[in-house]
Every structure is written in structure tokens, then in C-alpha cells.
GUFIDREN-671470 format. One record per residue: residue in three letters; x, y, z of N, C-alpha, C in turn. Coordinates in steps of 0.001 Angstrom, whole numbers, plus 500000, padded with zeros to 6 digits. Layout:
<sites>
ALAXYZXYZXYZ ...
</sites>
This chain:
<sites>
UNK654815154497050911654378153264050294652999153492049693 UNK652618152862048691651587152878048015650795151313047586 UNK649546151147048212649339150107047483647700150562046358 UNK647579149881045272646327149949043857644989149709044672 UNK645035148781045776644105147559046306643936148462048135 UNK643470147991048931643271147802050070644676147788050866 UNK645053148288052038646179147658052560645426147107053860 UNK645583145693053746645272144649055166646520144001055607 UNK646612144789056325647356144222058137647113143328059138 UNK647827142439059601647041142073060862647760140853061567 UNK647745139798062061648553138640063095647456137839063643 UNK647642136443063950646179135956064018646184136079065449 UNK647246136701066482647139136544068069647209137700068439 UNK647985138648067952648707140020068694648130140746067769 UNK648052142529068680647795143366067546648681144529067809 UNK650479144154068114651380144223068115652256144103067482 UNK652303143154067072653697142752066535653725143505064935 UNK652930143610064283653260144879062622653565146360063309 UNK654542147131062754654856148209063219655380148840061824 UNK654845149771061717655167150331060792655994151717061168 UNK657081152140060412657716153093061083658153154003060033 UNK658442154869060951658930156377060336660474156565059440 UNK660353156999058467661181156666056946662604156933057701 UNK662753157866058607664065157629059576664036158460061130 UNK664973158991061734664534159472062588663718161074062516 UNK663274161171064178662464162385063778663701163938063279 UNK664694163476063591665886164847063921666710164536062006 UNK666206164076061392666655163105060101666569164098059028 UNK667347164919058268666921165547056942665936165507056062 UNK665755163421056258664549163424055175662746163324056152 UNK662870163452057439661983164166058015661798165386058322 UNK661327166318057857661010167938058266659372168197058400 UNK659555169280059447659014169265060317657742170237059126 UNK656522168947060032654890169905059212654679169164057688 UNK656242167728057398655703167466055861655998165824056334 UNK654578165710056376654634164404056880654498163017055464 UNK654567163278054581654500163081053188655721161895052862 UNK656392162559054286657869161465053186657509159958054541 UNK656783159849055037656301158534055496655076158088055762 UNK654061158849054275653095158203053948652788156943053564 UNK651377156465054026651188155173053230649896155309052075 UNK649835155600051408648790155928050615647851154622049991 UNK646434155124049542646223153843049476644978154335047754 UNK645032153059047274644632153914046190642768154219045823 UNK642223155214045249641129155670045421640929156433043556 UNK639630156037043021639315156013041632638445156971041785 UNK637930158081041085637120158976040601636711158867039343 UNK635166159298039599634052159312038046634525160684037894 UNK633982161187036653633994162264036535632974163378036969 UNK632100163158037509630859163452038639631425163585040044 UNK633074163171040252633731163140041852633195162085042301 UNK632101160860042105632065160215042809633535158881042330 UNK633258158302043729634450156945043886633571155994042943 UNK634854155300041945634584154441041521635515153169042009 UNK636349153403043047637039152519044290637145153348045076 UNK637290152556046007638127153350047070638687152086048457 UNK639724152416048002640621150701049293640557151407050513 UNK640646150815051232640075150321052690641656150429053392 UNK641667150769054682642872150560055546642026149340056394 UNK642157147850056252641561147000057114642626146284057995 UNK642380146153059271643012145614060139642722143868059600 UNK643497143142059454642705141180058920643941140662058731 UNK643618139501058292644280138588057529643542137782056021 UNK644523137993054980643621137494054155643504135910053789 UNK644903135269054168644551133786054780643941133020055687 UNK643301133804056548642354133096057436640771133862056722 UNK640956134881055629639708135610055845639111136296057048 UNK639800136989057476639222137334059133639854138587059418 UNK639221139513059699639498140687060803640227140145061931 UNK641369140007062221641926139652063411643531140455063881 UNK644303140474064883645057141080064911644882142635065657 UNK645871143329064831645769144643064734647708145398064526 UNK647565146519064175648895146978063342649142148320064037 UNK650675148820064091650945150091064866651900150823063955 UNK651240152198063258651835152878063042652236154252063484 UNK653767154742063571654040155614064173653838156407063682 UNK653629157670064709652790159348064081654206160056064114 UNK654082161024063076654964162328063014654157163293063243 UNK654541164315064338653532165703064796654595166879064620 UNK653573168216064919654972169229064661655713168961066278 UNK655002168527067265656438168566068449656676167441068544 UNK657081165972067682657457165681067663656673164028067083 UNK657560162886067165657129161610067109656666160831067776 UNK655376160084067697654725159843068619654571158261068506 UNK655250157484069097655507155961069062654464155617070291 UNK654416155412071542653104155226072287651880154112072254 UNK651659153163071825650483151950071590649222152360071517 UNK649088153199072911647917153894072811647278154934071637 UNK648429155407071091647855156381070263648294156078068625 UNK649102155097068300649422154610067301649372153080066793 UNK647992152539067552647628151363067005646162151018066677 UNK645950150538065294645056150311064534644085148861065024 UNK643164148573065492642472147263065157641505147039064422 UNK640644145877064654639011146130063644638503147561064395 UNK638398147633065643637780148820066474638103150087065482 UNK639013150267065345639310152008064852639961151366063244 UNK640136151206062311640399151019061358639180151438060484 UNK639082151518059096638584152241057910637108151974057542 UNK637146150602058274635940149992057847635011149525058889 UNK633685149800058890632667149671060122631951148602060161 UNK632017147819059185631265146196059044632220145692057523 UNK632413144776057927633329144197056438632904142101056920 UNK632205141447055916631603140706055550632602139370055576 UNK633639140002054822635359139190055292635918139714054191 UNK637563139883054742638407140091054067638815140362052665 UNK638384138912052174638413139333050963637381139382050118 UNK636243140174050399635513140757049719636325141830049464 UNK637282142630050052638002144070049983639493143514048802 UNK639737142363048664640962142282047972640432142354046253 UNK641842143114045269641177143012044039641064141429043080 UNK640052142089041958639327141210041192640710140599040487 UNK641402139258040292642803139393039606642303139227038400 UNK641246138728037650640820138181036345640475139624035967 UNK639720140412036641639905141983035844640466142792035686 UNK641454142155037175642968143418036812643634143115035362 UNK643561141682035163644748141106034704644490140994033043 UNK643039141223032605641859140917031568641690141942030665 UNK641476143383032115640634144492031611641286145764032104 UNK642551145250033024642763146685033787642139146947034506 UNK640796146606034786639696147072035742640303146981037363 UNK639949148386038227640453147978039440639151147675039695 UNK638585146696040439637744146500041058638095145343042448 UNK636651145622043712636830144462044603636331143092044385 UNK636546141972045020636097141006044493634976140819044693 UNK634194141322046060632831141078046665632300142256046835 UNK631414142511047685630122143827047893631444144878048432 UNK631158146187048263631852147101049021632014147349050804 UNK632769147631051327632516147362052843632249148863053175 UNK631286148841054277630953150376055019631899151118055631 UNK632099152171055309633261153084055437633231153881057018 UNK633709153618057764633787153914059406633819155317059296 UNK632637156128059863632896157728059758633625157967060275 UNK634144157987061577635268158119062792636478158287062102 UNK637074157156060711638004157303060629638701158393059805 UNK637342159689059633638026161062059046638663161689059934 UNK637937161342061365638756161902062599639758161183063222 UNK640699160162062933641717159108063318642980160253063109 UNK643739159969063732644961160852064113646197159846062815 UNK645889158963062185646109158380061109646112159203059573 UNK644864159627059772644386160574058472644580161920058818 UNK644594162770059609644843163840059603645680164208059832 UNK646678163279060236648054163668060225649529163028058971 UNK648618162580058111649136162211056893649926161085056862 UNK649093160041058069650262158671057972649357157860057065 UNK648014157687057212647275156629055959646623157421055186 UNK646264157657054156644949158139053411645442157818051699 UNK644266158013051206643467157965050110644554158976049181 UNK644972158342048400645373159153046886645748158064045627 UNK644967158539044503645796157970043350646885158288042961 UNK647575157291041855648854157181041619648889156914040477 UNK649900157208039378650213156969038250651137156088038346 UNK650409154467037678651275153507037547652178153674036532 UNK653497153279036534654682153352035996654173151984035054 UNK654790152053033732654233151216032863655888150546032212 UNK655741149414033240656958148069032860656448147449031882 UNK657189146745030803656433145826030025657796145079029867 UNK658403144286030767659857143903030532659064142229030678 UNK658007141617030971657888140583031305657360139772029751 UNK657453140476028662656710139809027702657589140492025954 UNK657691139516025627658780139846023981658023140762023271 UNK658513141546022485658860142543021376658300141600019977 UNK656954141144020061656394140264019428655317140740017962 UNK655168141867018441654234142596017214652731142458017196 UNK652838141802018390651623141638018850650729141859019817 UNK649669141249019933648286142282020814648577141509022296 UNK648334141998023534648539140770024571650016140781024979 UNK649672139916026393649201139790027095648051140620028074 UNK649033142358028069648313142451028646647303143188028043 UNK646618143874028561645028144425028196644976145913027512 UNK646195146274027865646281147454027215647852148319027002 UNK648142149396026902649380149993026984649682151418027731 UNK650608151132028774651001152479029369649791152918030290 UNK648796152469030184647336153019031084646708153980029763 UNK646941154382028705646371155170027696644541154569026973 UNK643661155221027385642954154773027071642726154312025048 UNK642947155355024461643052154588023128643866153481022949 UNK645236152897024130645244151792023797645234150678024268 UNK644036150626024842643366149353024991642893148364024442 UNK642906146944024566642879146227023617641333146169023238 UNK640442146265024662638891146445024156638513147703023030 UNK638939149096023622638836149521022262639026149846021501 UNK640583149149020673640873148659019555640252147503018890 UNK639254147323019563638907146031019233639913144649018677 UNK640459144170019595642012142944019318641967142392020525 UNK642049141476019805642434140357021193643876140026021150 UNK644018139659022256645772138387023053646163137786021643 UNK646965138342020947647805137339019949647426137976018419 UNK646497138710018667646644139731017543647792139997016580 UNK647834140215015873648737141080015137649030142415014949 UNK650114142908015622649308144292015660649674145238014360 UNK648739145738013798648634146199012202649864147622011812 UNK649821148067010571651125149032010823651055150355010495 UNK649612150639011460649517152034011699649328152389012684 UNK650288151627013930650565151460015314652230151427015888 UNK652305152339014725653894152238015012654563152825016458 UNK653629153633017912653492153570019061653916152137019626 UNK653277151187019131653652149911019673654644149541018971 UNK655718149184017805656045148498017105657171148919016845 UNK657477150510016502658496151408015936660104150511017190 UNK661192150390015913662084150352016750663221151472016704 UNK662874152086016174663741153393015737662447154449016182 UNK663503155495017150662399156905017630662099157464016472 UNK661329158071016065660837159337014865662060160441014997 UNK662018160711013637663351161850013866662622163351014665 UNK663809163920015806663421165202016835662565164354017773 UNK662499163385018257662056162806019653662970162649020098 UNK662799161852021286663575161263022393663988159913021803 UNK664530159897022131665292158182021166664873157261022378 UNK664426157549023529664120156190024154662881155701023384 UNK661979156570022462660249156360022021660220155424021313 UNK660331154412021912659913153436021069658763152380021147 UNK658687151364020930657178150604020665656977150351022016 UNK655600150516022644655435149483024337655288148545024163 UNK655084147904022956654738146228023181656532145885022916 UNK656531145230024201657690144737024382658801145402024707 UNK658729146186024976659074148296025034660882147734025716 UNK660999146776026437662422146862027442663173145904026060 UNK662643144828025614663464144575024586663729145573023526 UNK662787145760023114663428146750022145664259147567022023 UNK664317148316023682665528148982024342666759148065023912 UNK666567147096024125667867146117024324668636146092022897 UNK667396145780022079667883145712020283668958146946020289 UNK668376148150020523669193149479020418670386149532020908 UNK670408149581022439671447149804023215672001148918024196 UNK671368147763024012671252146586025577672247145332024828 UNK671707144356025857672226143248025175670401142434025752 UNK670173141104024706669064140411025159669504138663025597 UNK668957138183026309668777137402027094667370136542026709 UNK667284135529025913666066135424025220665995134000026251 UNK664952133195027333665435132164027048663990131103027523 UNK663751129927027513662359129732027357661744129144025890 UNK660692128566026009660667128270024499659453129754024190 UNK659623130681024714659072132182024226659917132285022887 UNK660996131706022914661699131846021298660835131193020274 UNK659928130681020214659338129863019467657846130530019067 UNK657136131700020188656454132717019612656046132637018826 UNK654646132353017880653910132737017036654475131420015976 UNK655132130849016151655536129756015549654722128235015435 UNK654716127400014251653928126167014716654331125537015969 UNK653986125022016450654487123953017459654727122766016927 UNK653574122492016272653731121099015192655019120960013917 UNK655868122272013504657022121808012886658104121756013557 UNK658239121292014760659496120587015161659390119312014963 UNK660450118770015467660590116852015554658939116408016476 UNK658244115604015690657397114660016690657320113452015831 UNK658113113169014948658093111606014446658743110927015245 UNK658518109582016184659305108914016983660318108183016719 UNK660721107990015495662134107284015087662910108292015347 UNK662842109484015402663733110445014916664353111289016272 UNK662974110966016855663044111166018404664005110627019108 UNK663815108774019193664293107855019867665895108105018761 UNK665954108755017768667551108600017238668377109634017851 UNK667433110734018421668645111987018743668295112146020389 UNK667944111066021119667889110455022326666769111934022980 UNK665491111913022039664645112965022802663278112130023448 UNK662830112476024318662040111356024781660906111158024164 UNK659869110231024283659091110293023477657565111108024200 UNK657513111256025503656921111610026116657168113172025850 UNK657809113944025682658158115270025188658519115635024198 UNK657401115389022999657634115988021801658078116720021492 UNK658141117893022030658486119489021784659668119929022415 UNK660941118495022758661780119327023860662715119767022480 UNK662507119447021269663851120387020376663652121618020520 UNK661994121746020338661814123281020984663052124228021907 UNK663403123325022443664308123845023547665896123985023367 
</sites>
């Protein structure tokens, strides 16, 4: 498992009851012995180009609806002689967890207006102090929690094949295409020497899936799919003001008058 952010665990009474467990048994094909990898939890961690962290998430024992360190979580160890289930040696609280003073909770959860804005991973509040101990936790050195980045997989199935800039902030994670520096904002137009975004036909000798990311799963669909359009997203870039809002005309084709825009629909 992988989470971008922090992974916080926790129960507001017991520090029991979360158990996290091993991908199957220890005698299991997809456990072998010395590769403890296939029931990692990884957590994600940003580098400057200097090596220093420009994040780095936290394994915090909490809750983020109460805001509070409380609880505590048990995950099982894989060793070379064997699996080690035990309480004593496979449970996490505020005591032994990642972080040595944390202010509350969600100071450690991410920023959503910059994820969602800028791409930016960032936390929402001050950084929390990083528990030295936990380089020596039988957690991290035995490859059940730690620190690695990940290459996000780049869905864009939630938004139409519109030709345009937006929603989100950028494309695929590629830094040239970002909307900051392309300089374009949300609703842009996007111009037609961006045929990366736009093309619905691959270039001849590519891969025929290459086609535009803005809107990248419809476009699939144009090709080879079938689409499912439904929402007044059909209406896209369109006035709003040339549908029906004269009220005779309204009250004649029994649309209410309180919802101007339901022909929209």
C-alpha cells in the first residue's frame, strides 16, 4: 500500500483493534523469504535536488477526527525465520511511532487547495519532529513501513475531452505541462500547438493509445469505446443564458420557474 500524505492510524479507546496484515500467509508463493516488499506500506517522501526533503509523511499513530494522537495500530512483521504476529513486538502507539512531538494531527494531513490548485504536496501546518528511534523500529528495518516515492499513475477519466485548460493544474505530472508554466488558467483554451493535449488520432509510427491528456479516457472512447456523456457537462463552454428563461415559455412546456436552466437537462 502506498499513501502521497502521512498514513494516520488509530481508535479513540484501543490500540488494538487496526491490524494490519501480511499480503497472505507466511508458507504463500507471494511471500518469499528475505523480500519483504510484497507487504509493504510505503509512505510518500519528496527530494530537492541538494537530497534534502521537500516532504516527508509521517507514520502517526491519531485520529484525524478528533485531531488527537490517540489509539494505537498493529502491524505484522515478516522475518527470515519467520512471521511475527505477537502485540508486543508488532504494535505502534504515540510512544514508538514516527513522530516525537506532533502539535495535532492535522498539521501532518495534506494542503487540499494545493494539491488540488498547484499539485503542490505540501502539509497543512508546521512540520512535526521526526522520532530518531524510529530508524531503529523493527517496522523500518524490516521493510513493513518506510519512506519511498511513487509515480502517480495519471487518470484523467473525471473531466471531458474539452480543449481546454483545467481542471486540473497540470498533465501526467510533466513539468512543462503545467498550467502555471504555461501560463493558462481553468477554462483556457488550449491553443494548437498542443496537440499532446488535444490530438485525437496518434501521430503516424506511435502507439495509437497517444493521444490528448486533456480528457485522455474520452478520447479513448471516441476511438475505440463507447461514451456515456451525462450531466449538464454537455453544455461545456456553452452560454447558459441561451436556453429557455422566458417564463411563458417555461410555464408552457411545464418547466418550473424556479429552474431556469432545467432544458439544460
Amino acid at each position: 500500500m502506498h499513501t502521497e500524505g502521512s498514513l494516520v492510524v488509530g481508535h479513540p479507546r484501543f490500540d488494538n483493534r487496526f491490524q494490519s496484515y501480511l499480503v497472505s500467509s507466511e508458507n504463500s508463493c507471494l511471500v518469499k523469504q528475505g523480500e519483504p516488499s510484497t507487504s509493504e506500506n510505503t509512505i510518500n517522501v519528496l527530494k530537492d535536488t541538494d537530497g534534502s526533503d521537500i516532504f516527508r509523511g509521517q507514520m502517526v499513530i491519531g485520529r484525524a477526527t478528533s485531531d488527537s494522537q490517540t489509539g494505537g495500530a498493529i502491524f505484522h512483521l515478516w522475518k527470515a525465520e519467520g512471521a511475527v504476529f505477537n502485540e508486543a513486538n508488532t504494535k505502534i502507539t504515540p510512544d514508538n511511532d514516527s513522530v516525537s512531538f506532533l502539535a495535532s494531527v492535522s498539521d501532518l494531513l495534506l494542503d487540499p487547495v494545493l494539491l488540488f490548485t498547484k499539485d503542490e504536496t505540501k502539509s497543512r501546518g508546521r512540520a512535526a519532529s521526526i522520532d530518531p528511534a524510529w530508524a531503529d523500529s523493527n517496522f523500518l528495518k524490516d521493510g513493513r513501513i518506510l519512506n519511498s516515492s511513487s509515480s502517480r499513475p495519471y487518470i484523467d477519466d473525471f473531466y471531458r475531452a474539452d480543449d481546454r485548460f483545467g481542471p486540473n493544474p497540470g498533465y501526467a505530472g510533466r513539468d512543462g505541462l503545467l498550467l502555471s508554466t504555461l501560463g493558462a488558467k481553468t477554462g483556457d483554451e488550449i491553443p494548437g500547438d498542443k496537440p499532446e493535449l488535444t490530438q485525437n488520432v496518434a501521430p503516424v509510427g506511435s502507439d495509437p493509445l497517444d493521444l490528448g491528456l486533456d480528457g485522455y479516457w474520452e478520447r479513448r472512447a471516441w476511438r475505440e469505446g463507447m461514451r456515456a456523456i451525462v450531466g449538464q457537462r454537455l453544455e461545456l463552454g456553452g452560454d447558459p443564458l441561451s436556453t429557455v428563461t422566458d417564463l411563458k415559455t417555461i410555464d408552457e412546456n411545464k418547466l418550473t420557474d424556479d429552474r431556469p436552466h432545467q432544458s439544460l437537462q
